[in-house]
N, C-alpha and C positions, 0 to 999 in steps of 0.2 A: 627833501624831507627834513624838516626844519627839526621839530619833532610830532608826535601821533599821538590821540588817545589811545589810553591801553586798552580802552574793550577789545581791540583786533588778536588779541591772545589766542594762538591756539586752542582748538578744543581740545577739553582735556588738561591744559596746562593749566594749574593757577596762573593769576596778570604777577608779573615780577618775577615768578620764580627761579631761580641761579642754578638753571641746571644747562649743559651743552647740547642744544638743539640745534638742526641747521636752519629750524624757524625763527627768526628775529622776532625778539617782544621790545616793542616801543618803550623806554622810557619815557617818564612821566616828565612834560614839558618846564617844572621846573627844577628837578634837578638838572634835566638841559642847561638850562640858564644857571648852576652852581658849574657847570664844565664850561661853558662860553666865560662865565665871567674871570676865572684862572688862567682862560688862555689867555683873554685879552691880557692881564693883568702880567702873563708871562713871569706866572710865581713857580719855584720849584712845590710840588705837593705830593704827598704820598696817595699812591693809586691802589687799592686794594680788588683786586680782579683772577677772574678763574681762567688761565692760559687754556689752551687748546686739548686738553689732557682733563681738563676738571680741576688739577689741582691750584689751593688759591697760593699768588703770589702778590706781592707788595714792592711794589714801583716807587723810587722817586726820581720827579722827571719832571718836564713842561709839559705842556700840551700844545702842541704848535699846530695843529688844523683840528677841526671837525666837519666832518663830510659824510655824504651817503651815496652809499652804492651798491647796488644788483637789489636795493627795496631792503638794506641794513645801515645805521648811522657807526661810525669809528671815529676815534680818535686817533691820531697822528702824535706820537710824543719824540722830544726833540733830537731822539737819536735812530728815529725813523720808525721803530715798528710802532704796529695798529693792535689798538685794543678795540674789540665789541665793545659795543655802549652797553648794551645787557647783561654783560660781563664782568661790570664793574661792581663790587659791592659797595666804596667805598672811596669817598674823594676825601682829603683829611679825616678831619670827624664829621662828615657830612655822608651819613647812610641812606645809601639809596631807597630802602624798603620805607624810611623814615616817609618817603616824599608821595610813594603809594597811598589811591586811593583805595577806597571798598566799592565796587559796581554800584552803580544808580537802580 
């Protein structure tokens, strides 16, 4: 699951929105490509993400894989743990809500 368009949002959910669901909402294919291009590039970057609890924390780290699994994409960062891709609000200054689209 490379990445997905976001119509597959839950009903009821807004697409994007940062809240802890055990439904995965697709990010938006190029902010993918702003998380692919940091790992390649194997830069440290500040991750701005809502842990397992809701509350947001702020990561710097690499990003050493992106992968998907049980039908959800993560990242791998270089000291092992995974963050949700939906999870993220924030790569540098590159916000994710920025890269959201509005329904066709």
């Amino acid at each position: 699951m490379r990445c997905a368009p976001l119509a597959g949002s839950s009903p009821g959910q807004p697409r994007g929105e940062l809240t802890m669901t055990r439904t995965y909402v697709p990010i938006d294919c190029e902010f993918h490509d702003v998380l692919e291009a940091a790992a390649t590039l194997r830069r440290i970057v500040a991750i701005d993400h809502l842990d397992d609890g809701g509350n947001r924390r702020v990561v710097d780290a690499r990003i050493a894989d992106l992968f998907a699994r049980d039908g959800a994409e993560y990242m791998r960062l270089d000291d092992g743990s995974l963050i949700r891709l939906d999870r993220i609000v924030s790569i540098d200054d590159a916000q994710r809500s920025a890269f959201e689209r509005a329904p066709a």
